[in-house]
C-alpha positions as CSV (number, residue, x, y, z in Angstrom):
1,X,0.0,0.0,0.0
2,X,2.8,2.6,1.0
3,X,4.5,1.7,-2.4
4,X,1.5,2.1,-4.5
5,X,0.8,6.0,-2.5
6,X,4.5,6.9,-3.3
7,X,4.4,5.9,-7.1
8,X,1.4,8.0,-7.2
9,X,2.8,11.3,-5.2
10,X,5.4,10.3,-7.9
11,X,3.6,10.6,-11.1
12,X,1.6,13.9,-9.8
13,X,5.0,15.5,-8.8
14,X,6.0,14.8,-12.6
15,X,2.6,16.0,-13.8
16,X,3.0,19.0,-12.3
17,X,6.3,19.5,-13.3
18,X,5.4,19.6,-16.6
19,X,6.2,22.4,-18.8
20,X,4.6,24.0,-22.1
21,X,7.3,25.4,-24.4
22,X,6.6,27.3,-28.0
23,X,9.7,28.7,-30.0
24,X,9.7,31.4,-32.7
25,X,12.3,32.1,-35.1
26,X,12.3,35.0,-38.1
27,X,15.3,35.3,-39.7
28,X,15.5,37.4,-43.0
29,X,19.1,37.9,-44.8
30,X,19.8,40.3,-47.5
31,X,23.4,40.0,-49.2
32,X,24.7,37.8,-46.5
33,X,23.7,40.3,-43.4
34,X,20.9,40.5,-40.8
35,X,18.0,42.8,-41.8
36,X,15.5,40.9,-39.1
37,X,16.5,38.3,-36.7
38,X,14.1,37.7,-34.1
39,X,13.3,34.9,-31.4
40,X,10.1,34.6,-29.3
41,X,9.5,32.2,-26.7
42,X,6.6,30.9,-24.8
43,X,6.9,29.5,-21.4
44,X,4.2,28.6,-18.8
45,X,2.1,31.8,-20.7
46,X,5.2,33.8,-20.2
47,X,6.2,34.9,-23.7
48,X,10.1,36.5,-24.3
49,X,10.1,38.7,-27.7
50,X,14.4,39.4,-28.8
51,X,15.1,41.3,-30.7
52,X,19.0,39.5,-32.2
53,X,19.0,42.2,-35.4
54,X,16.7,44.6,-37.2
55,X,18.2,46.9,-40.3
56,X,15.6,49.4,-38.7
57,X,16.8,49.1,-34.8
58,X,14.2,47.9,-33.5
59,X,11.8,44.6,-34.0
60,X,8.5,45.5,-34.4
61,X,6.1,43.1,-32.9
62,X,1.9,42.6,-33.3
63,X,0.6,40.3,-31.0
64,X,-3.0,39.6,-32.5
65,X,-6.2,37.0,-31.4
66,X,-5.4,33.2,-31.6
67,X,-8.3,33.5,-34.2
68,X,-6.4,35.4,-36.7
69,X,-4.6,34.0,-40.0
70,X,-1.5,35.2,-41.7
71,X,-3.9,34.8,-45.2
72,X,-6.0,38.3,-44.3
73,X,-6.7,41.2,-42.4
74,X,-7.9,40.0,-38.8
75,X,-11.4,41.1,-37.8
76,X,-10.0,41.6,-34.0
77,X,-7.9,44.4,-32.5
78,X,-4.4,43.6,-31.9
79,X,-4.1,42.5,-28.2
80,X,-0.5,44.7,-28.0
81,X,1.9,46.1,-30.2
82,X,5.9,46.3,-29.2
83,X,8.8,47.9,-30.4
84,X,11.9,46.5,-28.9
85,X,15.5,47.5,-29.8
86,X,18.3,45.5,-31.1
87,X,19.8,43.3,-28.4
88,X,16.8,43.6,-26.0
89,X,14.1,41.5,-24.7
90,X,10.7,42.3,-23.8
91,X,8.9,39.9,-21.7
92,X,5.1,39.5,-21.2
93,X,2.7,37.6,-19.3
94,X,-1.0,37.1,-19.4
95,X,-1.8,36.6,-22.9
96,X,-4.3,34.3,-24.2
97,X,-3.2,31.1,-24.9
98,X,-2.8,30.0,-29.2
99,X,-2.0,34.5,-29.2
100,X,-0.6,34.7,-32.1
101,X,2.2,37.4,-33.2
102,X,4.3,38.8,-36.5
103,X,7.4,40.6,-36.3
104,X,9.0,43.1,-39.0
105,X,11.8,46.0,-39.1
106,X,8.9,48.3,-39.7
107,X,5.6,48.8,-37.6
108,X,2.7,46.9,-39.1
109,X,-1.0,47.2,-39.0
110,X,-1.7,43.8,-39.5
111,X,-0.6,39.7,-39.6
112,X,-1.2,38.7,-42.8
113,X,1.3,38.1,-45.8
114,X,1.6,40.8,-48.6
């Protein structure tokens, strides 16, 4: 009986050790160099948006509904917008979970591809 209690505090221990992980990577090169290099990174519904290289400066990011697609303009409001400079990291909690995001050298108004 005492076995079969501590395989089960066990297996919850590991349960709730679990973790949800979601990487991101855009990378664009022009003529061998850098003009966007970006990595975002979910964890636990904490999300990390660096910002490796931008020919602008800064990596513009739009965080938008987990209901929008990249293939048109999303119905919804975007749920935040961030600038963040070259070698920086902005980090975010609280957003819904399946958010969805695009990043760019340039400010966008929307997700989807041109």
């Amino acid at each position: 009986m005492r076995t079969a209690v501590v395989a089960s505090l066990c297996v919850l221990m590991l349960a709730a050790c679990q973790q949800s992980n979601d990487t991101s990577v855009t990378r664009i090169r022009a003529n061998g160099v850098d003009t966007l290099y970006s990595k975002t990174t979910v964890d636990n519904g904490v999300a990390n948006f660096d910002c490796i290289a931008s020919s602008s400066g800064r990596c513009h990011y739009l965080v938008v509904d987990a209901r929008c697609t990249k293939d048109a303009d999303c119905p919804y409001p975007p749920l935040h917008r961030l600038a963040v400079a070259v070698g920086k990291t902005e980090q975010m909690a609280g957003l819904q979970a399946g958010f969805k995001h695009c990043v760019s050298a340039v400010q966008k108004e929307q997700c989807h591809r041109e």
